[in-house]
C-alpha positions as CSV (number, residue, x, y, z in Angstrom):
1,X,0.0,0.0,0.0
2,X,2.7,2.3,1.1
3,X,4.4,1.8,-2.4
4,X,1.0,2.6,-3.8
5,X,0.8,6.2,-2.7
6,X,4.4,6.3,-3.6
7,X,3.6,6.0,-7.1
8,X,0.8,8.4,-7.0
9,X,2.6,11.0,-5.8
10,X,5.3,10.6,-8.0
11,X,3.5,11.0,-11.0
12,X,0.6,13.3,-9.3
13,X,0.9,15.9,-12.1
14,X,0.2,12.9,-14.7
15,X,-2.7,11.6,-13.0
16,X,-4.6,15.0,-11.8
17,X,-4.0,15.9,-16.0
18,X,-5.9,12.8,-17.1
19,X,-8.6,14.0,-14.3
20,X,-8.9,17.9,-15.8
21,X,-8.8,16.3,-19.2
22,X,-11.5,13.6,-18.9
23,X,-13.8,16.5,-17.1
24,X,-13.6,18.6,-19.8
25,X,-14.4,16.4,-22.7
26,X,-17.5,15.5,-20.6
27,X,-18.2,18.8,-19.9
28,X,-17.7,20.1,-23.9
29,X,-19.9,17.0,-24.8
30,X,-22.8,17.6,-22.5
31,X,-22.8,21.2,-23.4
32,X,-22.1,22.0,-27.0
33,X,-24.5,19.9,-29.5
34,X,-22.3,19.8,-32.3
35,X,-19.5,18.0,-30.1
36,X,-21.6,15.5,-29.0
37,X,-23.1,14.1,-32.3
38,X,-19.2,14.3,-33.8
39,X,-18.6,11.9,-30.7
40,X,-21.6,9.7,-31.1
41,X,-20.9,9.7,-35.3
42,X,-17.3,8.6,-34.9
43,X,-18.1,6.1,-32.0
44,X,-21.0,4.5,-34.1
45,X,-17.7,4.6,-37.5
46,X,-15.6,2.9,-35.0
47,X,-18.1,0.4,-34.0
48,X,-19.2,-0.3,-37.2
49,X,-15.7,-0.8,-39.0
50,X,-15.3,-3.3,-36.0
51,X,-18.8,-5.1,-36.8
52,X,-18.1,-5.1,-40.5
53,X,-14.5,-6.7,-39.9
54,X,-15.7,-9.2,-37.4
55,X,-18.5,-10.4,-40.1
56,X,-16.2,-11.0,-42.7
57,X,-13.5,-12.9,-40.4
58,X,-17.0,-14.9,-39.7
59,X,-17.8,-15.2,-43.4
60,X,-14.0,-16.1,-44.1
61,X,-14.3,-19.2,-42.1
62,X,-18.1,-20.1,-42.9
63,X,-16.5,-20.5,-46.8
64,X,-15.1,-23.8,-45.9
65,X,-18.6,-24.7,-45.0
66,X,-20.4,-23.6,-47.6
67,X,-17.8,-24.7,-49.8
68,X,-18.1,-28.3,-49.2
69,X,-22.3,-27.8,-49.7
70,X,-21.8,-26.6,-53.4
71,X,-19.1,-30.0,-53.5
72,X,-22.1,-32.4,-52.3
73,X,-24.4,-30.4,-54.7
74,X,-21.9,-31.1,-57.5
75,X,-21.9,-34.8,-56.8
76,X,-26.3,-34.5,-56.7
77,X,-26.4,-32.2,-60.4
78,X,-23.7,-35.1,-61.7
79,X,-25.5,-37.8,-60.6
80,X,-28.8,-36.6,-62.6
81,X,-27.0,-36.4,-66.0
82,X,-28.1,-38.2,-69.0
83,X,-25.2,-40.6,-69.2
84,X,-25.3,-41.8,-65.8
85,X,-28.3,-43.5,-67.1
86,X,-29.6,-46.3,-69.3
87,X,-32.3,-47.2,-71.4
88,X,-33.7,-50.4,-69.8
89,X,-36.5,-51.4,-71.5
90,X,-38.9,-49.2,-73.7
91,X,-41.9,-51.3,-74.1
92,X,-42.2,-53.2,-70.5
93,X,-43.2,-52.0,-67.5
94,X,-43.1,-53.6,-64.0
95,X,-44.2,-51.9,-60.7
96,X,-42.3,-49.4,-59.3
97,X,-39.7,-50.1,-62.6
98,X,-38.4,-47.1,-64.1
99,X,-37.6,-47.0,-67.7
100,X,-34.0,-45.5,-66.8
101,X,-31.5,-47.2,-64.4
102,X,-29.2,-45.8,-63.0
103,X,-25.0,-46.7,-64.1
104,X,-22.7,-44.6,-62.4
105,X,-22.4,-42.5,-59.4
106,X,-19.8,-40.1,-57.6
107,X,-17.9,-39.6,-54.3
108,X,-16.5,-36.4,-54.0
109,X,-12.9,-36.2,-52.4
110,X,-10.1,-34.2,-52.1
111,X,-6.3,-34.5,-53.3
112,X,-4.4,-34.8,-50.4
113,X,-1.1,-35.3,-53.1
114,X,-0.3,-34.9,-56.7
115,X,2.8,-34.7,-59.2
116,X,2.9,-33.7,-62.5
117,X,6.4,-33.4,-63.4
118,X,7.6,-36.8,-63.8
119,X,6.9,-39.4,-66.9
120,X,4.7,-41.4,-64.2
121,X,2.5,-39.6,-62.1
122,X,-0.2,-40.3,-59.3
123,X,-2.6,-38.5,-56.8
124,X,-3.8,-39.3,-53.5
125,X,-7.3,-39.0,-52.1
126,X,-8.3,-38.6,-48.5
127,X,-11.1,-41.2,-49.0
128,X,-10.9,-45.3,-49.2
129,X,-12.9,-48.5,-48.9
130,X,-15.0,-47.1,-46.3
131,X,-16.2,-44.4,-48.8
132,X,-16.7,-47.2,-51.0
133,X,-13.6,-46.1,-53.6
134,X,-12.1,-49.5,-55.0
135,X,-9.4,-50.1,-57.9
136,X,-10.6,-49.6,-61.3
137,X,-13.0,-46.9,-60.3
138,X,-12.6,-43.8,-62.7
139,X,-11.8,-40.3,-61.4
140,X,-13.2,-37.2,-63.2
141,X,-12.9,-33.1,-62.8
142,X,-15.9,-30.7,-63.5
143,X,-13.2,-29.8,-66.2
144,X,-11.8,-33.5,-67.7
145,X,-10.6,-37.0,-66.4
146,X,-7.7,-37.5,-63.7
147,X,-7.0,-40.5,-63.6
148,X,-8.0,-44.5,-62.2
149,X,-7.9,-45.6,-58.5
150,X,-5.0,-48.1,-58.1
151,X,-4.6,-48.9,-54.7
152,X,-7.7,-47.9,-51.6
153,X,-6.7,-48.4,-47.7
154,X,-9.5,-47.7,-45.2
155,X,-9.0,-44.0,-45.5
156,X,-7.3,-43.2,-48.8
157,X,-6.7,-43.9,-52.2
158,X,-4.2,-43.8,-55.3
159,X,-4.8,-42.8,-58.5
160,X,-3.2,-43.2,-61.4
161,X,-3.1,-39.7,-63.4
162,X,-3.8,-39.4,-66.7
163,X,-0.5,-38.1,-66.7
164,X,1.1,-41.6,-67.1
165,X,2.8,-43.7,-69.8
166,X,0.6,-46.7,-68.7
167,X,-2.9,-44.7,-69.1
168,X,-4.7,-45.0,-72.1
169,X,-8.2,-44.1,-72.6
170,X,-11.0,-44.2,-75.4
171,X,-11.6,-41.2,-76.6
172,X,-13.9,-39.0,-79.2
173,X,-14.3,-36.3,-81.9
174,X,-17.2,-34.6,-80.3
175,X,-18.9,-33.5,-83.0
176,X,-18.5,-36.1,-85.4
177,X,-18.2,-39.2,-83.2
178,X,-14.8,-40.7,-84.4
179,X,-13.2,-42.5,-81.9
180,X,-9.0,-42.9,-81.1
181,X,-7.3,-43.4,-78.2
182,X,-5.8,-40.9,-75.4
183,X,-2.5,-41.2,-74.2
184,X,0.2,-38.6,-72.4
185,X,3.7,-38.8,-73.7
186,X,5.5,-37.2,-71.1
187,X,6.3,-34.2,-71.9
188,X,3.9,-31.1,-71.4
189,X,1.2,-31.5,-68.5
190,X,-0.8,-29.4,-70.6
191,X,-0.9,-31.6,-73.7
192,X,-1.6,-35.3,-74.5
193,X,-2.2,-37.0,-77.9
194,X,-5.0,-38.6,-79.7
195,X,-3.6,-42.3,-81.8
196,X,-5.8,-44.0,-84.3
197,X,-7.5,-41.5,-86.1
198,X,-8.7,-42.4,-89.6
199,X,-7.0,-40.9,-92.1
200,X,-10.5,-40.3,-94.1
201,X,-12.1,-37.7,-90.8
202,X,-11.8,-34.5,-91.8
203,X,-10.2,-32.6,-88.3
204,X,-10.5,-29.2,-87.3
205,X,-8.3,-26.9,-85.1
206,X,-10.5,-26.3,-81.9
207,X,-12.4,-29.7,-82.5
208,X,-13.7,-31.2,-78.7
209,X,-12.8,-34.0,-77.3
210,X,-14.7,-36.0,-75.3
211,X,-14.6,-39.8,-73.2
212,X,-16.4,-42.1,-76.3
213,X,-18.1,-44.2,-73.1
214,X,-16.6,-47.4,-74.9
215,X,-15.2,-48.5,-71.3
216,X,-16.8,-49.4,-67.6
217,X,-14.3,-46.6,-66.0
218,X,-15.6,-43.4,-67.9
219,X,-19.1,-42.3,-68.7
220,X,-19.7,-41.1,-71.9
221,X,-18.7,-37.1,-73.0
222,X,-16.1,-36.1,-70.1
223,X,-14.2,-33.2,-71.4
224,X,-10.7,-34.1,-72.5
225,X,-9.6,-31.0,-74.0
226,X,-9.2,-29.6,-77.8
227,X,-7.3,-30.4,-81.1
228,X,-4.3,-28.2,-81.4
229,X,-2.8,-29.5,-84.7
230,X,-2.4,-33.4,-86.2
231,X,0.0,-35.5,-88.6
232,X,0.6,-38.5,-89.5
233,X,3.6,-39.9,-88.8
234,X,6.0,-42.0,-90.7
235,X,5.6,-46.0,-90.8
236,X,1.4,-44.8,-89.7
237,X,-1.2,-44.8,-91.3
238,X,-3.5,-42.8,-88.9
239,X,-3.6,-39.2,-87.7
240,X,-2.3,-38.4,-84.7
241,X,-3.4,-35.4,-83.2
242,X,-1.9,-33.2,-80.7
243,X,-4.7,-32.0,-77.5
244,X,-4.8,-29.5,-75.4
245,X,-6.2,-30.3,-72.3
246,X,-8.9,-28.8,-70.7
247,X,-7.9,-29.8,-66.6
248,X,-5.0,-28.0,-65.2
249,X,-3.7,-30.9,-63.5
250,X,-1.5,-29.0,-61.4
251,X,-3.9,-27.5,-59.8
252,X,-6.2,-30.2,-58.6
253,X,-7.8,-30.1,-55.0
254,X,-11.1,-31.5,-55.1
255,X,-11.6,-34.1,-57.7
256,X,-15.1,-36.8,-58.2
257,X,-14.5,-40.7,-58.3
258,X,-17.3,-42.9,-60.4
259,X,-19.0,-45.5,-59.5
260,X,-20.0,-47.7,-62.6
261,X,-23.0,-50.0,-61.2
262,X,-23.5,-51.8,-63.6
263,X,-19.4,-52.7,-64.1
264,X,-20.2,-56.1,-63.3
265,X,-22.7,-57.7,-65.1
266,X,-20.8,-56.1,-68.4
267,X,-17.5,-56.8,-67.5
268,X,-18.9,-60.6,-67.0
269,X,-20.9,-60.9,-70.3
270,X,-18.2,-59.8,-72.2
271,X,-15.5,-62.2,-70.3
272,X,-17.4,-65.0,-70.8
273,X,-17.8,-64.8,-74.5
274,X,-14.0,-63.5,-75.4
275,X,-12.5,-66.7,-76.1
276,X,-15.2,-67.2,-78.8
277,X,-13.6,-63.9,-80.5
């Protein structure tokens, strides 16, 4: 206590200036009108800048959340498309039937890692067998294909990327319907190359390409990318044409693997009548 009242009379002048100063603000504010709303109005800016700061520190973090909603919705408006489904049966009708069944649908998940810069490359998921991911399944972008699951633990997954010298996938001229094969050959992330086209189709710079559907991995019309130029080269007798792709697969975070349904019963048929090729 004793050192208390040391300190206040040290610094008496300090404190008893604080005093005369506090009364007269409160005595200018109560008494002059024009004082008193310049207080209140720069209060209410100071308060308001705080309020408007603390709601968009509030919104920053509520993105997360409403970021994963549009994800889910994603998976929901790719579900519904037209090549998810098939055509069952056009004539007969059973109760509670439906004429189309449904063949493929998503999980979303995120990329958790990804390379693009060697000649075999690979992503990993942060979802596995207990979301139901297996080998084999196909996994697309909102702008092209990735790649096909590998390897699934409990929790994770391995996908091969399209970015591989073992990928190849069936592919199509969108606008005409020829089909060739996809294939990346190592040397620009940003480009691959369509094999196989016939010589006769006429190609355009621009032309889309698209998935053909001709495989249990891939529904049919995934964006692949665009035709940058063609040849054919020597000893061929097909086009070859060079694609840009439409993915940036360097900057892949959220990607959508597919569930083929009906992978099964088609992979079976068509296993069981090979040998009689």
């Amino acid at each position: 206590m004793r050192n208390l009242f040391k300190f206040i009379i040290r610094y008496y002048f300090f404190f008893l200036f604080l005093l005369l100063e506090t009364l007269a603000i409160v005595l200018t504010l109560s008494n002059q009108y024009y004082h008193q709303t310049f207080f209140l109005n720069s209060a209410n800016r100071v308060s308001s800048g705080i309020y408007q700061t603390y709601n968009k520190i509030g919104s920053y973090f509520h993105l997360r959340t409403i970021h994963d909603h549009l994800l889910e919705e994603n998976v929901r408006l790719l579900s519904k498309k037209k090549e998810n489904f098939i055509i069952t049966d056009g004539n007969v009708f059973i109760a509670e039937d439906t004429l189309f069944q449904r063949r493929f649908s998503y999980v979303h998940a995120r990329v958790i890692n990804n390379s693009v810069n060697r000649r075999n490359n690979y992503l990993t998921l942060n979802k596995g067998r207990m979301h139901g991911i297996k080998p084999d399944m196909g996994v697309i972008h909102t702008s092209g294909v990735v790649g096909i699951v590998i390897q699934a633990s409990e929790r994770f997954s391995v996908v091969m990327s399209l970015l591989h010298s073992d990928m190849m996938i069936s592919t199509k001229i969108s606008h005409n319907n020829h089909i060739g094969s996809l294939v990346w050959e190592g040397k620009d992330y940003r480009k691959a190359h369509m094999l196989y086209i016939p010589p006769h189709v006429e190609l355009l710079k621009g032309d889309t390409i698209v998935t053909s559907g001709f495989s249990t991995v891939f529904p049919e019309n995934i964006i692949i990318g665009t035709i940058d130029d063609w040849e054919i080269r020597r000893g061929e007798n097909f086009y070859t044409a060079i694609i840009n792709l439409a993915l940036d697969y360097n900057n892949l975070t959220h990607v959508y693997v597919v569930q083929n349904l009906l992978k099964g019963e088609q992979e079976g048929l068509e296993e069981a009548i090979l040998p009689d090729i």
